[in-house]
FIKOLZA-1660 file (N, C-alpha, C; in steps of 0.1 Angstrom, whole numbers, plus 5000, padded with zeros to 4 digits):
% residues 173
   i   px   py   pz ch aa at
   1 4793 5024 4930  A  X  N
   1 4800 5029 4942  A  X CA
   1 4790 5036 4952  A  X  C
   2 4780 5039 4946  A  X  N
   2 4770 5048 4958  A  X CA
   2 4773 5061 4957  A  X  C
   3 4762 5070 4968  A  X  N
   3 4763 5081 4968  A  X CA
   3 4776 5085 4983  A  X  C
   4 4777 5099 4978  A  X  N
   4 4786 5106 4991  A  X CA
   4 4773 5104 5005  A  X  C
   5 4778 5102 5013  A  X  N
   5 4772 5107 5023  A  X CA
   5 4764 5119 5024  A  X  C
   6 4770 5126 5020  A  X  N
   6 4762 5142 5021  A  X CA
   6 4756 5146 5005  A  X  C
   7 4755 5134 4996  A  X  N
   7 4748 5139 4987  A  X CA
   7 4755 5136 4975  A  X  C
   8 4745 5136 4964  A  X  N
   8 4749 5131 4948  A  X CA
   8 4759 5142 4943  A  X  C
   9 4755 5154 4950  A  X  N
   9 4755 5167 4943  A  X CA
   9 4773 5165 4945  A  X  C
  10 4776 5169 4961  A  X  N
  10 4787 5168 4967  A  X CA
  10 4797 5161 4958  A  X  C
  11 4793 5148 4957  A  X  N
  11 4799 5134 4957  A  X CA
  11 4804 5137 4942  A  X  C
  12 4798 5139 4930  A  X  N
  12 4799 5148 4916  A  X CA
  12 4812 5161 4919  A  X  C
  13 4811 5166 4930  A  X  N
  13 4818 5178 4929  A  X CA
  13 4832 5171 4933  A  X  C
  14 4833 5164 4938  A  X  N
  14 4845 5157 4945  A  X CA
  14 4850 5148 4932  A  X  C
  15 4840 5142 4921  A  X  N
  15 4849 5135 4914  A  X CA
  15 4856 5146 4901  A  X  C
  16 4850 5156 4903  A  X  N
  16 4857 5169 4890  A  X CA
  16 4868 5173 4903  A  X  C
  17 4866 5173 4916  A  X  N
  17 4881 5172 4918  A  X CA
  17 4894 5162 4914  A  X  C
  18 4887 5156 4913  A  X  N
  18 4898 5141 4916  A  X CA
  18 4907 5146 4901  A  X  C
  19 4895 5146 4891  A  X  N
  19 4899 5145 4875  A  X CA
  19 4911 5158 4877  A  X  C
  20 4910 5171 4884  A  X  N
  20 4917 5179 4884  A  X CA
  20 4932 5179 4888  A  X  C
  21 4932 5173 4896  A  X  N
  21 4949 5164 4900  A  X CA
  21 4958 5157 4898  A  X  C
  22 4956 5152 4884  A  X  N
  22 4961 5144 4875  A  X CA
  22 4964 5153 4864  A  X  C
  23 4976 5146 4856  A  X  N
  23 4978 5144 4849  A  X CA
  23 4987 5136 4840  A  X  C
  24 4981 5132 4828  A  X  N
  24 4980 5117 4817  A  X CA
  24 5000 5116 4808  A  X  C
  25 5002 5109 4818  A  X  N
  25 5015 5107 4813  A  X CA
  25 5015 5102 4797  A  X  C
  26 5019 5109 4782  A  X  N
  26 5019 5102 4772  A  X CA
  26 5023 5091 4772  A  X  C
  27 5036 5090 4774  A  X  N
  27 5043 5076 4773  A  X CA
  27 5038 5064 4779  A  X  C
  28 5038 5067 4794  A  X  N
  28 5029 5052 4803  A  X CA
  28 5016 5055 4806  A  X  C
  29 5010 5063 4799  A  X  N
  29 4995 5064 4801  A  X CA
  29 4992 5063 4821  A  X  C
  30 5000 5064 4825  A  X  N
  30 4996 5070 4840  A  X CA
  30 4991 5084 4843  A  X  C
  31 4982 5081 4847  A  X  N
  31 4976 5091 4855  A  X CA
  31 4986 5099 4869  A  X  C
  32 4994 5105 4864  A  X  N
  32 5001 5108 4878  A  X CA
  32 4991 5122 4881  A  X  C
  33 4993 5118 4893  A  X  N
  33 4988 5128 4906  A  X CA
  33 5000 5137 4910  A  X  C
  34 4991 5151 4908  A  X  N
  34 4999 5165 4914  A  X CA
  34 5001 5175 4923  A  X  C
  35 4990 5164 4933  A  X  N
  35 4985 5174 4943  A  X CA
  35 4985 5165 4960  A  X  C
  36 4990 5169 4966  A  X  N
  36 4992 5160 4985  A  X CA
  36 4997 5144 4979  A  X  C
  37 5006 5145 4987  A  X  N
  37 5012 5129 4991  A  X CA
  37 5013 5128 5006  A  X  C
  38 5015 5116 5006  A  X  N
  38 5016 5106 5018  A  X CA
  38 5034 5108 5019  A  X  C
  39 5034 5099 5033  A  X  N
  39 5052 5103 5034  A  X CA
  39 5059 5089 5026  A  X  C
  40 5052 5082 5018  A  X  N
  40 5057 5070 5012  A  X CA
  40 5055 5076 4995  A  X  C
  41 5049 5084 4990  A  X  N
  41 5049 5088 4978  A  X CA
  41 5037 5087 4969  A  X  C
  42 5026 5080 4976  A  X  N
  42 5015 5080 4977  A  X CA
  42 5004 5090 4970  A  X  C
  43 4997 5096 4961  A  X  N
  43 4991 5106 4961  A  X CA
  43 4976 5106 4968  A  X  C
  44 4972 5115 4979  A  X  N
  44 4962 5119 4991  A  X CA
  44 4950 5124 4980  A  X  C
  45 4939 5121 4984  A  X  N
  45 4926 5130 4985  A  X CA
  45 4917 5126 4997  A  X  C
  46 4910 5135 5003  A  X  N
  46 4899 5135 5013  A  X CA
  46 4886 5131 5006  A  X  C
  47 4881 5121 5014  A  X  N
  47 4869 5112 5008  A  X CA
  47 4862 5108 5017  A  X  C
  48 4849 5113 5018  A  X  N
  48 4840 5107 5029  A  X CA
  48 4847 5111 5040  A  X  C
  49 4856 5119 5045  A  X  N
  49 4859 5127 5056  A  X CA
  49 4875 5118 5061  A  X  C
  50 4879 5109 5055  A  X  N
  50 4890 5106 5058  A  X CA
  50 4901 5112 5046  A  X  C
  51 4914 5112 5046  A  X  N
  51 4924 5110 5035  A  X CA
  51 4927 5096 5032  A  X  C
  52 4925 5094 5022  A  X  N
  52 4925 5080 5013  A  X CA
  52 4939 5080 5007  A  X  C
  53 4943 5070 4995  A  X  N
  53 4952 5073 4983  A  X CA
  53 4943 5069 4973  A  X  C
  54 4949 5082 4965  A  X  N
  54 4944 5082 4947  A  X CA
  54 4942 5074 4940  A  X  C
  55 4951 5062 4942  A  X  N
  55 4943 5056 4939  A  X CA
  55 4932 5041 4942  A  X  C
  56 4931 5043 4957  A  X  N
  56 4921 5036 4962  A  X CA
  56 4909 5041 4955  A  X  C
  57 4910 5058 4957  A  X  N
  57 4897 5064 4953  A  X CA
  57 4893 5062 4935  A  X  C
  58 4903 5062 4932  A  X  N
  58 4901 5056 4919  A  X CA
  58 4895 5043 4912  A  X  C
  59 4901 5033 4922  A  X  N
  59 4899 5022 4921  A  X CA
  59 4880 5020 4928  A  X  C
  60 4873 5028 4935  A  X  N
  60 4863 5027 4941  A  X CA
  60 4856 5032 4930  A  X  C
  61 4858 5043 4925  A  X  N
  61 4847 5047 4917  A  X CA
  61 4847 5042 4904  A  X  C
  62 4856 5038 4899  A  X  N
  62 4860 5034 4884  A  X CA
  62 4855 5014 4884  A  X  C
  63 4861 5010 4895  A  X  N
  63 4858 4995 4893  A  X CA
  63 4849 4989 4905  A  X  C
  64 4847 4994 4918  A  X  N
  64 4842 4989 4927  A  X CA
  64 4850 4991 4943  A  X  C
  65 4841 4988 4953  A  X  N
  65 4848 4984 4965  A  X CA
  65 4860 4977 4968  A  X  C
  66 4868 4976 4976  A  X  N
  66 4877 4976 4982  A  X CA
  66 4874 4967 4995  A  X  C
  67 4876 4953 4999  A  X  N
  67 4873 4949 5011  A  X CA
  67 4885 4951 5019  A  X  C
  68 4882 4953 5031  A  X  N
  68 4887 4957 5041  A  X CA
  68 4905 4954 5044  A  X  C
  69 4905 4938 5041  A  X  N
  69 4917 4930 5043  A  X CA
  69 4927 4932 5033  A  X  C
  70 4919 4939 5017  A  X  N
  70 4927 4940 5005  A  X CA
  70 4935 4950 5005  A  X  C
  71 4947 4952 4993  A  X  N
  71 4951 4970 4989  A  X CA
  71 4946 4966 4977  A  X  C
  72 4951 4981 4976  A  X  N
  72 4951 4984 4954  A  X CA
  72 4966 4983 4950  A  X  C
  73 4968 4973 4940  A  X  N
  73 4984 4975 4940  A  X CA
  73 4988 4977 4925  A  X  C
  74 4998 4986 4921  A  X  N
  74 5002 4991 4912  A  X CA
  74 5005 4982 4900  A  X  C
  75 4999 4981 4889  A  X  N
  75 5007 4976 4877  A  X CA
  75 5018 4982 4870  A  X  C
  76 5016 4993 4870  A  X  N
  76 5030 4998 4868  A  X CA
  76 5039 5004 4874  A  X  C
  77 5038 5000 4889  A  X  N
  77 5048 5006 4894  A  X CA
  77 5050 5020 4895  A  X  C
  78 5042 5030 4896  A  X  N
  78 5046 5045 4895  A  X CA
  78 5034 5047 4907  A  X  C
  79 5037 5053 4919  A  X  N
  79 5031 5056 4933  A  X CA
  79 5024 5064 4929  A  X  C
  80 5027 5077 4921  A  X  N
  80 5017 5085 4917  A  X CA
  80 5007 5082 4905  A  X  C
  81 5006 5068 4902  A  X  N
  81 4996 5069 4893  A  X CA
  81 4979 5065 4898  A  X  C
  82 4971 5072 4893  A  X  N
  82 4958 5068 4897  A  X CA
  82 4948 5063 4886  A  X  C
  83 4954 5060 4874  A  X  N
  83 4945 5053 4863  A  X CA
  83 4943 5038 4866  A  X  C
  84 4925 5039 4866  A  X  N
  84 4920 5027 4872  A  X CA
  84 4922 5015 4861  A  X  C
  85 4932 5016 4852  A  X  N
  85 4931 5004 4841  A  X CA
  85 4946 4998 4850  A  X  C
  86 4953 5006 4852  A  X  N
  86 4968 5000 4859  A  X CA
  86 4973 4996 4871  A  X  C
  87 4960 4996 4882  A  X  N
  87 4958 4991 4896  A  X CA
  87 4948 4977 4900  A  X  C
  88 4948 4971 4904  A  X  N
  88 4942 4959 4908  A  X CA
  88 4943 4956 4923  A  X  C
  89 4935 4946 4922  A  X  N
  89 4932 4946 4944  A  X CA
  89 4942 4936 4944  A  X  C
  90 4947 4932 4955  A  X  N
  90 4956 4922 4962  A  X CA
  90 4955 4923 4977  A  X  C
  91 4967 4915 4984  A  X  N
  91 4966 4914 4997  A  X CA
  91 4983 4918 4995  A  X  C
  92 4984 4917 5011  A  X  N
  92 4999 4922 5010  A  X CA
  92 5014 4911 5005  A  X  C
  93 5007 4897 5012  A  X  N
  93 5016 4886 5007  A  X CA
  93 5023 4887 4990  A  X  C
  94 5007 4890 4980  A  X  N
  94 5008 4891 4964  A  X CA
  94 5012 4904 4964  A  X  C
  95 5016 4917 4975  A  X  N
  95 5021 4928 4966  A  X CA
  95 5036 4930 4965  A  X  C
  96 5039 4916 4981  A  X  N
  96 5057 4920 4979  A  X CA
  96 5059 4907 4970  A  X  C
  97 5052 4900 4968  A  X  N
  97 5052 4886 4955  A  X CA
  97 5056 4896 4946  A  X  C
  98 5044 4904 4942  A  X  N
  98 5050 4910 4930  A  X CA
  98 5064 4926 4928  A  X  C
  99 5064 4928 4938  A  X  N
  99 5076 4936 4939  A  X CA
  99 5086 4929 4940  A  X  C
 100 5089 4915 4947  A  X  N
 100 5097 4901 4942  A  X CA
 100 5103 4901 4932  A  X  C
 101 5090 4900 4923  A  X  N
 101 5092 4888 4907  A  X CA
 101 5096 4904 4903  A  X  C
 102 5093 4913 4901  A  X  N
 102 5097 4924 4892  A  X CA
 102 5112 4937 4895  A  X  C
 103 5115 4929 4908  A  X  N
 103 5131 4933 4915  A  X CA
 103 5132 4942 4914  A  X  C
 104 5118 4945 4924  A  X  N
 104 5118 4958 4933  A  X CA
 104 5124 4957 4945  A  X  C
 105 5124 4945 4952  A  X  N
 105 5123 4938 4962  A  X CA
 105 5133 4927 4963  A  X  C
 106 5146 4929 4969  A  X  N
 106 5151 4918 4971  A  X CA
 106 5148 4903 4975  A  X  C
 107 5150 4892 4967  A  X  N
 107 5141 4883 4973  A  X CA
 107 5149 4877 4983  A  X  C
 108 5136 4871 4992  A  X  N
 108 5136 4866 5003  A  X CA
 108 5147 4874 5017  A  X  C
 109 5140 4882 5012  A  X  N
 109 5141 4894 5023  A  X CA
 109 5128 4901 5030  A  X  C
 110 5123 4903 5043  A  X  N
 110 5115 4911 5049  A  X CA
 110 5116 4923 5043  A  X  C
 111 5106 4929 5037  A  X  N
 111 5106 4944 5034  A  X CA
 111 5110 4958 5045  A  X  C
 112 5112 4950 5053  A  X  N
 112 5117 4961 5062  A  X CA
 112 5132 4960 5063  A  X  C
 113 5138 4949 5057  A  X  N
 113 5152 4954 5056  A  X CA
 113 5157 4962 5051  A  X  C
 114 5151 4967 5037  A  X  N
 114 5153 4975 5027  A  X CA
 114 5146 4988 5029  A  X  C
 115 5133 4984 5035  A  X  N
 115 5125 4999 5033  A  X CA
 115 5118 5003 5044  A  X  C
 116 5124 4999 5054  A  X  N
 116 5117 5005 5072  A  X CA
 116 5116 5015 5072  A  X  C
 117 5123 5026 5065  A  X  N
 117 5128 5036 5067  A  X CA
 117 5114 5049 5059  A  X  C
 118 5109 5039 5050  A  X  N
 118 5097 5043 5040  A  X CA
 118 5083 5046 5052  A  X  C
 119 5086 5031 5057  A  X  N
 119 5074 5028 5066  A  X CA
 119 5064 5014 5065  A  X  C
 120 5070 5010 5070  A  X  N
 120 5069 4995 5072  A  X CA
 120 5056 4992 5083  A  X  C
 121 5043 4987 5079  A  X  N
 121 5036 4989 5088  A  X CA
 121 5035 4972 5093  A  X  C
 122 5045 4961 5093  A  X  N
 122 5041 4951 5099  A  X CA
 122 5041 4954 5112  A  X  C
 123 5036 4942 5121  A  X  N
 123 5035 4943 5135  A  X CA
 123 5047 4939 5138  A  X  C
 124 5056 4934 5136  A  X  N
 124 5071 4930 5137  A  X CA
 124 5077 4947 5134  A  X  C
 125 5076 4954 5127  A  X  N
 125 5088 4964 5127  A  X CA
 125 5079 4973 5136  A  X  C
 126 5067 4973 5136  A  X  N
 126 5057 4988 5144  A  X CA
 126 5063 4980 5159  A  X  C
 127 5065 4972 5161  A  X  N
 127 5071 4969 5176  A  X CA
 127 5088 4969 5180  A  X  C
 128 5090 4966 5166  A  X  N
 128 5106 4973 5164  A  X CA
 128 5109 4989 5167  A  X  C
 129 5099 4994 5160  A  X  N
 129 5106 5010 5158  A  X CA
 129 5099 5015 5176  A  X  C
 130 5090 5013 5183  A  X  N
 130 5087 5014 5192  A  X CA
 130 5097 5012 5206  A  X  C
 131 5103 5003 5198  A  X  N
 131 5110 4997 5213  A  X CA
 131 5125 5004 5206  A  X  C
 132 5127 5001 5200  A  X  N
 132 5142 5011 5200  A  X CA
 132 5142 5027 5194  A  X  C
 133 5131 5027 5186  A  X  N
 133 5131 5041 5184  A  X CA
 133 5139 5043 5164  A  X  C
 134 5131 5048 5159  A  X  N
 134 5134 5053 5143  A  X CA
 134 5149 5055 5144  A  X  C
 135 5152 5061 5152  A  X  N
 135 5168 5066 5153  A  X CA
 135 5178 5052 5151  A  X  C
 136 5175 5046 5163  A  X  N
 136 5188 5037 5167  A  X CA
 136 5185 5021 5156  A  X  C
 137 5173 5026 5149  A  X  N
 137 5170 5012 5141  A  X CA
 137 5181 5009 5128  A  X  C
 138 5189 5016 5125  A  X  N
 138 5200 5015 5117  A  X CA
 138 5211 5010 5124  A  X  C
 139 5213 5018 5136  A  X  N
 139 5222 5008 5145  A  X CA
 139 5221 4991 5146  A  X  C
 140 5206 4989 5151  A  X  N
 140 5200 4980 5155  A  X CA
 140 5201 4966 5147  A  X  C
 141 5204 4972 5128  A  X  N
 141 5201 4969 5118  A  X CA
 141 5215 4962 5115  A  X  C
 142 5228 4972 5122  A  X  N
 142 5243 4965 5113  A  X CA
 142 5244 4957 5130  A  X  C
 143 5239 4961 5141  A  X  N
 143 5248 4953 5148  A  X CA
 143 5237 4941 5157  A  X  C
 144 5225 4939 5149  A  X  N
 144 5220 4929 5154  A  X CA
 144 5226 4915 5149  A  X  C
 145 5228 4901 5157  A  X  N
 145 5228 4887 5149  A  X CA
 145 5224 4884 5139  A  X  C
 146 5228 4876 5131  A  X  N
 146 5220 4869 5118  A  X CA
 146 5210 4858 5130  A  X  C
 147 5212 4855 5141  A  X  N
 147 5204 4850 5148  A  X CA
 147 5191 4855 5149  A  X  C
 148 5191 4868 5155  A  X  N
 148 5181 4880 5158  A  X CA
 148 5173 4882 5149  A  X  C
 149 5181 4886 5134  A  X  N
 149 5175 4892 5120  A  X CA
 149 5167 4872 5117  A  X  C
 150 5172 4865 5117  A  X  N
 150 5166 4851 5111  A  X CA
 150 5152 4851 5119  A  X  C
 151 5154 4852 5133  A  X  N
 151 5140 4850 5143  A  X CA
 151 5131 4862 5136  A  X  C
 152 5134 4875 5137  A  X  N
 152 5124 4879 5132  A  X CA
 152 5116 4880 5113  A  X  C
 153 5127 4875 5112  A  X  N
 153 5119 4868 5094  A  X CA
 153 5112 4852 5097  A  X  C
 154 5115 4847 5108  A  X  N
 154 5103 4836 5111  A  X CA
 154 5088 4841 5114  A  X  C
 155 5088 4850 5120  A  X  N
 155 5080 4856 5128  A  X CA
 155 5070 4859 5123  A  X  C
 156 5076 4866 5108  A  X  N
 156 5071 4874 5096  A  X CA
 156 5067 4863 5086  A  X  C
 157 5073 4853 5086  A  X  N
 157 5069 4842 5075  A  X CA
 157 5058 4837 5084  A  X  C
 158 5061 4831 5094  A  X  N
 158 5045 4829 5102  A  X CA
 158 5030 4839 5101  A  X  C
 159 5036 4848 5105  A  X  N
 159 5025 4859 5103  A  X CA
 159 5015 4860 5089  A  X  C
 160 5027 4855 5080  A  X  N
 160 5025 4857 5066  A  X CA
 160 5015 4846 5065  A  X  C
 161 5017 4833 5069  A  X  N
 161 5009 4821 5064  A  X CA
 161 4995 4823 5074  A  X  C
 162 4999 4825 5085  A  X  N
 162 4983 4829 5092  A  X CA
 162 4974 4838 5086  A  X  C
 163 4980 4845 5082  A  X  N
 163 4968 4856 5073  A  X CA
 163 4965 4847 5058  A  X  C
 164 4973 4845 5053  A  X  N
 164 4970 4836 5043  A  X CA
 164 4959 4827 5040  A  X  C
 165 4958 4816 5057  A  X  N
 165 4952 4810 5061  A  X CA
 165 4938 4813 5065  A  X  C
 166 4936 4826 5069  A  X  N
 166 4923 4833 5071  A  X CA
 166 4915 4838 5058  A  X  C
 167 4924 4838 5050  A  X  N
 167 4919 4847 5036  A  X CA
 167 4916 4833 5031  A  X  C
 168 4917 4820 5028  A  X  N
 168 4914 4813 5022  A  X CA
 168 4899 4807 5033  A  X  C
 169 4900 4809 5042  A  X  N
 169 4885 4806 5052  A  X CA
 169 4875 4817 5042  A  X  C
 170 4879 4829 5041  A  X  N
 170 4869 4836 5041  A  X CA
 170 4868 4835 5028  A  X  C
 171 4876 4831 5015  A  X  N
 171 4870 4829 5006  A  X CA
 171 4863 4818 5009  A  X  C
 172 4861 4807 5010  A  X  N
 172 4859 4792 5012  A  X CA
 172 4845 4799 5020  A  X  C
 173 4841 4802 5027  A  X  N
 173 4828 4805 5034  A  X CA
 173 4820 4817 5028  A  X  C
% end
């Protein structure tokens, strides 16, 4: 993983923090986090001068980098866990795949029908919640068309295969 920026010494002091903010669930061996969340449920630490999640930072020091385009996505399902044996990298397509297959996730539904309200960072709902506003998006939600609601799951299925599309260039190169 390399050093901290400001030093080995630092960089050491930061990871006896990390170890301190957890703690080891007997039963699912998760590492739940006890200390700052995010407003999705997330557990926060400051790293290299930004706030991360616990287990990105986990996933950095324990297995490696993180490319830019990837997440870290949960094998067991618990937000607050940061044990680097239960997280793996993906992209976003494979993380609602797998909230899909394990019915978290209604299938074949946009994740924002169910969980906008969590925070939905596609560019389809960040242009949604901008133009009508957090408020009236429940309105927006019972009294839009199945016309309306279908266009914008095209939109999103498009979006979805273009990225797709790029991630196999960049493996492929």
């Amino acid at each position: 993983m390399g050093t901290h920026k400001l030093g080995r010494r630092l960089y050491a002091n930061k990871h006896i923090e990390f170890l301190s903010k957890f703690i080891v669930n007997p039963k699912s061996g998760c590492w739940e986090w006890q200390k700052g969340f995010n407003s999705n449920g997330y557990g926060r630490i400051k790293f290299e001068g930004k706030n991360i999640g616990a287990h990105r930072y986990a996933y950095k020091h324990y297995i490696g980098e993180i490319p830019d385009n990837l997440m870290v996505l949960h094998d067991c399902d618990n937000k607050k866990c940061c044990n680097p044996f239960h997280i793996h990298k993906g992209d976003g397509f494979q993380n609602h795949k797998e909230a899909r297959d394990r019915g978290l996730r209604p299938s074949g539904e946009h994740p924002s029908q169910k969980t906008y309200k969590e925070g939905c960072r596609c560019p389809e709902c960040k242009a949604l919640h901008k133009q009508i506003g957090a408020k009236n998006y429940k309105k927006w939600k019972e009294t839009a068309t199945e016309e309306e609601k279908a266009e914008k799951r095209a939109v999103e299925a498009q979006r979805m295969r273009e990225k797709r599309a790029k991630i196999k260039l960049l493996k492929a190169s």
